[in-house]
C-alpha positions as CSV (number, residue, x, y, z in Angstrom):
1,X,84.7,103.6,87.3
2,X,86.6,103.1,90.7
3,X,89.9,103.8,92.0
4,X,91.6,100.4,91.4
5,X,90.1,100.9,87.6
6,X,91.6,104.7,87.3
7,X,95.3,103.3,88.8
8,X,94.9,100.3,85.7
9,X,93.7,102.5,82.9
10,X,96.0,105.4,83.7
11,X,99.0,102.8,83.6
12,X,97.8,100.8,80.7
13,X,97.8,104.5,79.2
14,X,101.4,105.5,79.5
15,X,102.5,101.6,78.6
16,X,104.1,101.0,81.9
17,X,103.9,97.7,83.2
18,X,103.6,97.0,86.8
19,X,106.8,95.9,88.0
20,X,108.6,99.3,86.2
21,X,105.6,101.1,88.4
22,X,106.8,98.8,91.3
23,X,110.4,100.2,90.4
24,X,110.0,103.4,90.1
25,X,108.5,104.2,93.0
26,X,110.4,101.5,95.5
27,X,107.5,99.2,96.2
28,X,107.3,95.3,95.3
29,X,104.9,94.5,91.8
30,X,102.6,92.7,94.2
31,X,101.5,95.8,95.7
32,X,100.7,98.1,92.6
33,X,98.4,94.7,91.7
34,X,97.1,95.1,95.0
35,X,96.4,99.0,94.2
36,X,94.5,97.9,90.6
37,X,92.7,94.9,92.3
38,X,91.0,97.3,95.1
39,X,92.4,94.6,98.0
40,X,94.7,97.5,99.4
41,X,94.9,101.2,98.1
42,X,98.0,103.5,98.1
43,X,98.5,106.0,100.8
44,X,98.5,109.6,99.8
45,X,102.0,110.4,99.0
46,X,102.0,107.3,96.9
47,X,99.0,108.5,95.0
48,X,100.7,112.2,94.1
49,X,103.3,109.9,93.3
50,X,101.4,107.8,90.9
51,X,99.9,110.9,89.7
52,X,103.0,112.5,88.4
53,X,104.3,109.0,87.1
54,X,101.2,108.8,84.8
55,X,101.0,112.7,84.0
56,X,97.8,113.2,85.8
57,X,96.5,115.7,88.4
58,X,96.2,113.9,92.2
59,X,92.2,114.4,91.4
60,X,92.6,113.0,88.2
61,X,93.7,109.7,89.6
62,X,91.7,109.2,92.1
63,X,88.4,111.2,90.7
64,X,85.8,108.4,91.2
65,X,82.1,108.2,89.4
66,X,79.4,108.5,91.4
67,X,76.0,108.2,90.7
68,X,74.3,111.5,92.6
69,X,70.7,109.5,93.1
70,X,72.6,106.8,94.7
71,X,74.3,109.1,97.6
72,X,70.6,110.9,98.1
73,X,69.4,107.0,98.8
74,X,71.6,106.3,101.0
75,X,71.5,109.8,103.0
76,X,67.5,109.0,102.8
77,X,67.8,105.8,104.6
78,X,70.3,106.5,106.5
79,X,68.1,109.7,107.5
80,X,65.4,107.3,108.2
81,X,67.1,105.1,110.1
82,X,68.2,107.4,112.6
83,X,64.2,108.5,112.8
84,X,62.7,105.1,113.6
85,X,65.7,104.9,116.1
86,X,64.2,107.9,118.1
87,X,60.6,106.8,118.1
């Protein structure tokens, strides 16, 4: 799950919609879809703001799942990128 998937589920889970997320902390409802549809993401003291408004930790929120064989395949190729540049 992403980031703009934690901000819906974590608002769909305390019943909010977006516009009283919007209200409560001073932005338009336009941007919290922006958040939840990954076109822009919310800065950090808007995060620890979301954070407190849905009851989570600031790691909580924005804890993303990464698959660990997929960040060794990029370092690989990354790794061998940088060889074939210095042949």
């Amino acid at each position: 799950m992403n980031f703009q998937n934690h901000l819906f589920e974590a608002r769909k889970k305390t019943g909010l919609s977006q516009e009283m997320v919007a209200e409560k902390l001073g932005v338009s409802r336009q941007t919290i879809s922006k958040w939840e549809t990954g076109e822009t993401i919310p800065d950090l003291y808007q995060s620890k703001r979301l954070a407190q408004l849905y009851q989570l930790s600031l790691d909580e929120l924005i804890e993303l799942d990464v698959d660990l064989k997929e960040i060794e395949k990029i370092i690989k190729n990354t790794d061998e990128k940088r060889e074939s540049k210095i042949d």
